[in-house]
DOBA-971775 format. One line per 3 residues: their letters; for each residue x, y, z of N, C-alpha, C. Coordinates in Angstrom, 1 decimal. Atoms other than C-alpha are relative to their C-alpha. Layout:
<rs>
a = X:Y:Z:X:Y:Z:X:Y:Z; ...
</rs>
This chain:
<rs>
xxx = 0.9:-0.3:1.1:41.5:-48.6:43.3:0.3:1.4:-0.5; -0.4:-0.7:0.4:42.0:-46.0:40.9:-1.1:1.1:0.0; 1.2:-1.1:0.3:39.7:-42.6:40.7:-0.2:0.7:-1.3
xxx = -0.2:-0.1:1.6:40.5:-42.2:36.8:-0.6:2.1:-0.3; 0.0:-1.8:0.1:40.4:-38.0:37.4:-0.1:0.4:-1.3; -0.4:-0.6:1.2:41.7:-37.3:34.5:-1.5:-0.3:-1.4
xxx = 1.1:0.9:0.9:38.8:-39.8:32.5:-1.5:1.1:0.3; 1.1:-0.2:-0.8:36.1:-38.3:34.6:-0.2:1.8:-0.6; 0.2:-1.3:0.6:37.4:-34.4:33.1:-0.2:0.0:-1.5
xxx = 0.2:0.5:1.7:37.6:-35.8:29.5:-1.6:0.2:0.0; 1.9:-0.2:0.4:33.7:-36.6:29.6:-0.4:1.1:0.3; 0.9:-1.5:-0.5:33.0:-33.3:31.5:0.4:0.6:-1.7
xxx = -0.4:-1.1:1.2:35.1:-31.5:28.9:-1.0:-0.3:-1.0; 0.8:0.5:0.8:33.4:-33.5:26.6:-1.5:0.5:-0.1; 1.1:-0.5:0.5:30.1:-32.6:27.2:-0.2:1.5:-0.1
xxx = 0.0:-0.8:-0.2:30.3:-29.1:28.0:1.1:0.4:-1.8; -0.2:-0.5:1.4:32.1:-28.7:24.4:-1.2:-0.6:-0.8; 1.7:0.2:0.9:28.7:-30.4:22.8:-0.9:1.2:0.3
xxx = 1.0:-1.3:-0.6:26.9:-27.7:24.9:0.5:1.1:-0.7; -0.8:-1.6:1.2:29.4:-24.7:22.9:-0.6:-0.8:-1.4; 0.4:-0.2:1.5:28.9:-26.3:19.8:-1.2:0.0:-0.1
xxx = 1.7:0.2:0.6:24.7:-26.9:19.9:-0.4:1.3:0.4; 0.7:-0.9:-0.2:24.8:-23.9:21.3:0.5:1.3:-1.0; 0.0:-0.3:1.1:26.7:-22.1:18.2:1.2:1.0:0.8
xxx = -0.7:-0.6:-1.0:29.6:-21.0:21.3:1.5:-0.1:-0.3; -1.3:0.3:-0.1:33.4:-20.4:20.5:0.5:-0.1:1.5; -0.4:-0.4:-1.2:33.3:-19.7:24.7:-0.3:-1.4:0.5
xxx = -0.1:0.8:-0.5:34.0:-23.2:26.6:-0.5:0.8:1.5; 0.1:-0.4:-1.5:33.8:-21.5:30.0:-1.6:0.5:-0.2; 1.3:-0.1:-0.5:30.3:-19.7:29.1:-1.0:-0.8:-0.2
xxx = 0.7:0.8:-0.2:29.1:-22.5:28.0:-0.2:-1.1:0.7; 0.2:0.9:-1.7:30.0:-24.6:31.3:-0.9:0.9:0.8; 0.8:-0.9:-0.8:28.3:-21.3:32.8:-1.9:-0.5:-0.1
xxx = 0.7:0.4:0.2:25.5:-21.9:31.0:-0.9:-1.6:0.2; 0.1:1.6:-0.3:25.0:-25.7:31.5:-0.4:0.1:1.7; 0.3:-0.4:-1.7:25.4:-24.8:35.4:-1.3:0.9:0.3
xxx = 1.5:-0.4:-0.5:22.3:-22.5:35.2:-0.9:-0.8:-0.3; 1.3:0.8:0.2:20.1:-24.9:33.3:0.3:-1.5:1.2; -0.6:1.1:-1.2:21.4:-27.9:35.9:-0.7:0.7:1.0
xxx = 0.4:-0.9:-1.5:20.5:-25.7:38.8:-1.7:0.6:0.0; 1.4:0.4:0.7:16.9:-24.8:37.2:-0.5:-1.0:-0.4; 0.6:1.3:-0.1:16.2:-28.3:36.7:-0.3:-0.1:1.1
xxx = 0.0:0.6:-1.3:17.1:-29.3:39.6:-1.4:0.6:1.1; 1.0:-0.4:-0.8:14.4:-27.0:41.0:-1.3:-0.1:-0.5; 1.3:-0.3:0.0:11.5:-28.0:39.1:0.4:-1.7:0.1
xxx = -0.4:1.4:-0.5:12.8:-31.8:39.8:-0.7:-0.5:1.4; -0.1:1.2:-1.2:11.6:-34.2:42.7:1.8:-0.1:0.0; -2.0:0.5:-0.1:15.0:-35.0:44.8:0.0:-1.6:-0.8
xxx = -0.6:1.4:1.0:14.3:-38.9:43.4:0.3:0.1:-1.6; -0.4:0.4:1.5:14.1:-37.8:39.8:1.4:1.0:-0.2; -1.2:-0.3:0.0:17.0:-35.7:40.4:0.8:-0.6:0.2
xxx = -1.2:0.7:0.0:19.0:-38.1:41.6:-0.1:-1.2:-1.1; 0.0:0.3:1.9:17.9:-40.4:38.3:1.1:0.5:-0.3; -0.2:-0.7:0.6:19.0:-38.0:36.5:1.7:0.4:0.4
xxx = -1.1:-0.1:-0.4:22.2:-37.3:38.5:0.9:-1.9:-0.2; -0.7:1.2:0.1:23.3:-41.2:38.3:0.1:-0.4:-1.3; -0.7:0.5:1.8:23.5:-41.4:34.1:1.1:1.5:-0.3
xxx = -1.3:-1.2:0.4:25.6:-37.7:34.3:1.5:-0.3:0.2; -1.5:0.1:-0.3:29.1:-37.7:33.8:0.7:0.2:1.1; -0.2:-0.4:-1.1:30.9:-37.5:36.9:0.9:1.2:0.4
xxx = -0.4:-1.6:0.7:32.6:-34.0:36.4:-1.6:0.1:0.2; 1.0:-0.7:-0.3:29.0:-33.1:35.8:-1.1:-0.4:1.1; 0.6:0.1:-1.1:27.6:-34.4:38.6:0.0:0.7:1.1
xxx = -0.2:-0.7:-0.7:29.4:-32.4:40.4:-0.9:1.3:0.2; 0.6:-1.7:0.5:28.2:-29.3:38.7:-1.3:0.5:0.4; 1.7:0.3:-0.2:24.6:-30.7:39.1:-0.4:0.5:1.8
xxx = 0.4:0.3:-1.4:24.8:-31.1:42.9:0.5:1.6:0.9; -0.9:-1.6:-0.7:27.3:-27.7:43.6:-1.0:0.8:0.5; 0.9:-1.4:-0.3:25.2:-25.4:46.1:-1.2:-1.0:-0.1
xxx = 1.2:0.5:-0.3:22.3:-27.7:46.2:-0.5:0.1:1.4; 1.1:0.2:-1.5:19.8:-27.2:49.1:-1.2:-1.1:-0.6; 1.3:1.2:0.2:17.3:-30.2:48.6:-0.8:0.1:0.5
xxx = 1.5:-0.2:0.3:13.6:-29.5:48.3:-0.1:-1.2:-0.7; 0.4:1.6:0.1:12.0:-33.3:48.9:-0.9:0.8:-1.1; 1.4:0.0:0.8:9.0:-31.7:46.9:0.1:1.6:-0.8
xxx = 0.1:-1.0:0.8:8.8:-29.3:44.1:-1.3:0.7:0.3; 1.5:0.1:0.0:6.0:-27.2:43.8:-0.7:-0.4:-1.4; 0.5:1.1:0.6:3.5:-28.6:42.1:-0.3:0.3:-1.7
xxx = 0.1:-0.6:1.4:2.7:-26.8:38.5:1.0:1.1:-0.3; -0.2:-0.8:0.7:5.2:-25.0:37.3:0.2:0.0:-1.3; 0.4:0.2:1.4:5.2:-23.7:33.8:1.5:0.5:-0.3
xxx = -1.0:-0.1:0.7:7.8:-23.3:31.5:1.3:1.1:0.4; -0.4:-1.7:-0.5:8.5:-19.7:32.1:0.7:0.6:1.2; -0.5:-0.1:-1.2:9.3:-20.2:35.3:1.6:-0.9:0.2
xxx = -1.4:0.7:0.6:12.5:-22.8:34.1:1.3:1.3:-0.7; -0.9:-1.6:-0.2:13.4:-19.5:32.5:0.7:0.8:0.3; -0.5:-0.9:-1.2:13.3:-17.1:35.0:1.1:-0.4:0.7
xxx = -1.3:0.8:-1.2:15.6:-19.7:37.3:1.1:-0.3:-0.9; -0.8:-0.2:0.5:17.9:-19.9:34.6:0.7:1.3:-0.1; -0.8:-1.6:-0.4:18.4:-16.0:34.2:0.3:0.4:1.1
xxx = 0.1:-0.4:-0.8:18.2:-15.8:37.8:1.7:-0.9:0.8; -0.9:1.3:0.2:20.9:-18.8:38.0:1.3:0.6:-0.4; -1.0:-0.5:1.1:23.4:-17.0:35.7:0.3:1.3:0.6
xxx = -0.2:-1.3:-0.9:23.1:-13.9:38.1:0.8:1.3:-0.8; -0.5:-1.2:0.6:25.4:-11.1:37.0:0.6:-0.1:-1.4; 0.1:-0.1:1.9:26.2:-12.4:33.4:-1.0:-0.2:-1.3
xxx = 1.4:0.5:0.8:22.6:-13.1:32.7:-0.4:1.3:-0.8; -0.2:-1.5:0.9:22.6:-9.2:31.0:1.0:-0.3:-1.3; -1.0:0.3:0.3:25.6:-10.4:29.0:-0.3:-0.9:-1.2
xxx = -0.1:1.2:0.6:24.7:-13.6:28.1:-1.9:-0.5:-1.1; 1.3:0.1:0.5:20.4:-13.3:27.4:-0.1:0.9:-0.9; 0.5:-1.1:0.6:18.8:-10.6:24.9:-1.4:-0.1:0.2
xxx = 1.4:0.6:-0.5:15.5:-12.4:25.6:-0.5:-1.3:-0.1; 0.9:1.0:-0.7:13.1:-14.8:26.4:0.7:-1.4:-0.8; -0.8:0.6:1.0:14.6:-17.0:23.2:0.6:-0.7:0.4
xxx = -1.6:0.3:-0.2:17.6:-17.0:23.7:0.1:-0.9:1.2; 0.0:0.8:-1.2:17.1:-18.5:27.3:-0.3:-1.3:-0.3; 0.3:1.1:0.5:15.1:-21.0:25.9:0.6:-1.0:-0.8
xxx = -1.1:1.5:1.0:17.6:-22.3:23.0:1.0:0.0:0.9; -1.4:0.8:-0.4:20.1:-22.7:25.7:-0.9:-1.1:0.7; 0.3:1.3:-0.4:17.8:-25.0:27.4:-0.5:-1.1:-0.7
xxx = -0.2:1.5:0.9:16.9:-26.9:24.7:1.1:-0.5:-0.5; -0.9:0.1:0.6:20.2:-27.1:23.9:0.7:-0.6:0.8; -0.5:0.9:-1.3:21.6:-28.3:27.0:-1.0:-1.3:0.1
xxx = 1.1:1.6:0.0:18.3:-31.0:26.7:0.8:-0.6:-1.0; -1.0:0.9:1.0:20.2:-32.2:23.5:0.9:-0.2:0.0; -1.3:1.3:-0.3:23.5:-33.0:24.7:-0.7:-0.7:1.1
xxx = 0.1:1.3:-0.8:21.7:-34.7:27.4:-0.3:-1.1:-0.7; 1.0:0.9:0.9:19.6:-36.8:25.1:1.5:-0.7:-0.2; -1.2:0.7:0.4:23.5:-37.5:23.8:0.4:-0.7:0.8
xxx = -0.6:0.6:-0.6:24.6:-38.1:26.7:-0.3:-1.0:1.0; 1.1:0.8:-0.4:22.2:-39.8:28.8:-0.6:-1.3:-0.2; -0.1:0.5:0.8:20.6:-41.5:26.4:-1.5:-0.3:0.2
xxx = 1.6:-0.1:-0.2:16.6:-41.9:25.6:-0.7:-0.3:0.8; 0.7:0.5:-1.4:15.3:-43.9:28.1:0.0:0.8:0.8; 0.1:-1.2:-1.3:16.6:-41.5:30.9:-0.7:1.5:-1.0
xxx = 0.5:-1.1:0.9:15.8:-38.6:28.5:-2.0:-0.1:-0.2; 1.6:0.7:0.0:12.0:-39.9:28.1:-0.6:-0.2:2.0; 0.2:-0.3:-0.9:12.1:-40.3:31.5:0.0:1.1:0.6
xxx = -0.6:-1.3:-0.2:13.3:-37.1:32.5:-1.4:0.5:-0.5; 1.2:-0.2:0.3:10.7:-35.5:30.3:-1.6:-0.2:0.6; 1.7:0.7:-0.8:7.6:-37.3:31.6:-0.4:0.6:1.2
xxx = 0.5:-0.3:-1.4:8.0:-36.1:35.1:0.3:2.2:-0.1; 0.0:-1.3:-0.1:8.4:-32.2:33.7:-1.0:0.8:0.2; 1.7:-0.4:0.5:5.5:-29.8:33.8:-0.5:0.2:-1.1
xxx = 0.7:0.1:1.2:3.1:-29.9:31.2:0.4:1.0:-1.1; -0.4:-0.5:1.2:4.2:-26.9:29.0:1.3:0.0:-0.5; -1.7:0.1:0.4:8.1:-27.3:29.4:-0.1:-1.4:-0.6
xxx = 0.0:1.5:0.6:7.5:-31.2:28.4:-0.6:-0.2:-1.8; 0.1:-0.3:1.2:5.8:-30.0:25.5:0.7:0.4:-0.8; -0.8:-0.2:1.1:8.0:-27.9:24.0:1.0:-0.6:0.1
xxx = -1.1:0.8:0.0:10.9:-30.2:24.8:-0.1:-1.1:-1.2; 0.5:1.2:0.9:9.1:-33.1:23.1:-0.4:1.1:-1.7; 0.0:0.0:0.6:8.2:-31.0:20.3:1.3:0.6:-1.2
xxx = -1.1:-0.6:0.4:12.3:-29.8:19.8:0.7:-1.3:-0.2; -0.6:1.4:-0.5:13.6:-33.2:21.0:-0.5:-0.8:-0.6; 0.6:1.2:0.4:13.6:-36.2:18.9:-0.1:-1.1:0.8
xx = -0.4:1.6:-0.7:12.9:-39.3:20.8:-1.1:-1.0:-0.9; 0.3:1.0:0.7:12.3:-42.0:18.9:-1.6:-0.7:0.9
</rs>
């Protein structure tokens, strides 16, 4: 059986150039960087089951990216707010998060921006799903950036 490597970097490449362009980026690498902090901030305001959802419609390249460095926490805690998706992004991004943020914003259109190539790439159902299990003020403004039909 074959492992189709090559197929598997195509989609990565692939999405992670949707991520440069929504995000308005001639930088391929900082916007893999980028993608890697909001993945890694998901993942922590995530349940491990809706993480792994979520991990089984990603491209397999980014699956990888998703899972890299994971310590699994069965149970999130229980309310967090948006702001705190944030912080674990800038915190995520570690020493180019000076570099790469100017403020609060800026953090934010990269994670809605990284939400809309998922929506692409995913595809609504999981995207709707996804959403539903977020906390209440990040699912808001997602849903009010995010078209789903």
């Amino acid at each position: 059986m074959s492992l189709h490597f090559y197929a598997y970097a195509r989609k990565g490449y692939e999405f992670i150039d949707d991520v440069a362009t929504a995000l308005h980026l001639d930088d391929t690498d900082k916007a893999g960087r980028l993608t890697r902090c909001v993945f890694r901030a998901l993942r922590n305001q995530l349940s491990m089951e809706d993480s792994f959802r979520l991990v089984a419609h990603l491209p397999m390249a980014l699956k990888a990216v998703y899972v890299d460095g994971w310590k699994i926490n069965p149970k999130p805690e229980d309310e967090k707010i948006s702001s705190d998706i944030i912080s674990e992004v800038v915190r995520e991004d570690a020493n180019s998060a000076w570099r790469d943020f100017s403020n609060h914003d800026e953090v934010k259109n990269v994670v809605l921006g990284v939400f809309k190539v998922l929506l692409r790439h995913v595809g609504e159902l999981e995207m709707t799903n996804l959403i539903a299990v977020l906390p209440p003020l990040l699912r808001k403004e997602l849903l009010e950036d995010i078209k789903l039909a």
